[in-house]
N, C-alpha and C positions, 0 to 999 in steps of 0.2 A: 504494500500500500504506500500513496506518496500521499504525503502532507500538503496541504496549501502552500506550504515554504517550500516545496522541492523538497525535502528530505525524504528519504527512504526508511518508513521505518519497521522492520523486521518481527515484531513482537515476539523474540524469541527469547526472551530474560526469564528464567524460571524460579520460582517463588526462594528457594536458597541463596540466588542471587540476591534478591532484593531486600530480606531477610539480613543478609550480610552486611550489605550497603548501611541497612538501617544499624546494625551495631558498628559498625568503621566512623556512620556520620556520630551516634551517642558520646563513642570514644573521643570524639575530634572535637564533640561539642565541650566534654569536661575537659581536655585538653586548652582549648581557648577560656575557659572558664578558671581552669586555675593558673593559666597566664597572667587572665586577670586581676586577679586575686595576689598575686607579685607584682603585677604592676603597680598598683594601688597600694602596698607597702612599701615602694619605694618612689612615690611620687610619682611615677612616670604618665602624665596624664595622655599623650600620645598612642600609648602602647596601649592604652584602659581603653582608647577610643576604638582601637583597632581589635583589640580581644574583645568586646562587647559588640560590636558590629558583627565579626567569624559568631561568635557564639549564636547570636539572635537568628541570623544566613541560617546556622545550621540546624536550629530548632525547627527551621523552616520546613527544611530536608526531611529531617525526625516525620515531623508533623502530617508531610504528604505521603510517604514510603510509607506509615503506619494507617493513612487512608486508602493507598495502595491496597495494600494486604489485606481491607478488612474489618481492621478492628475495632470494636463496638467504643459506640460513643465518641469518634474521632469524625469531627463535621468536615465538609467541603473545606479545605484550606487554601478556597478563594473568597472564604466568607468572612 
């Protein structure tokens, strides 16, 4: 199937993949999260702005991959 953008897109990603994805994004989100959390004990307010931005991105991820899959109680995460 092609997309309205010309892409091609395959739908061949199977549920352990995406599964996956969502623990790689979890990890990466407390990863920016405890960046944060040193930034912020050494004043660096640049680095706070940038670990808080990745983290929020990622909850994003989180948010849609877990609406992907399914799971109960997890709304449109365009809403």
């Amino acid at each position: 199937m092609i997309h309205a953008q010309g892409n091609m897109r395959t739908y061949d990603r199977t549920w352990e993949e995406i599964e996956s994805m969502l623990d790689d994004a979890r990890t990466r989100r407390r990863q920016w999260q405890d960046f944060y959390e040193h930034a912020k004990r050494v004043h660096d307010k640049d680095s706070m702005k940038d670990a808080a931005r990745n983290a929020k991105a990622l909850e994003g991820v989180e948010e849609t991959l877990r609406w992907v899959l399914g799971e109960s109680g997890i709304r449109d995460p365009l809403d």
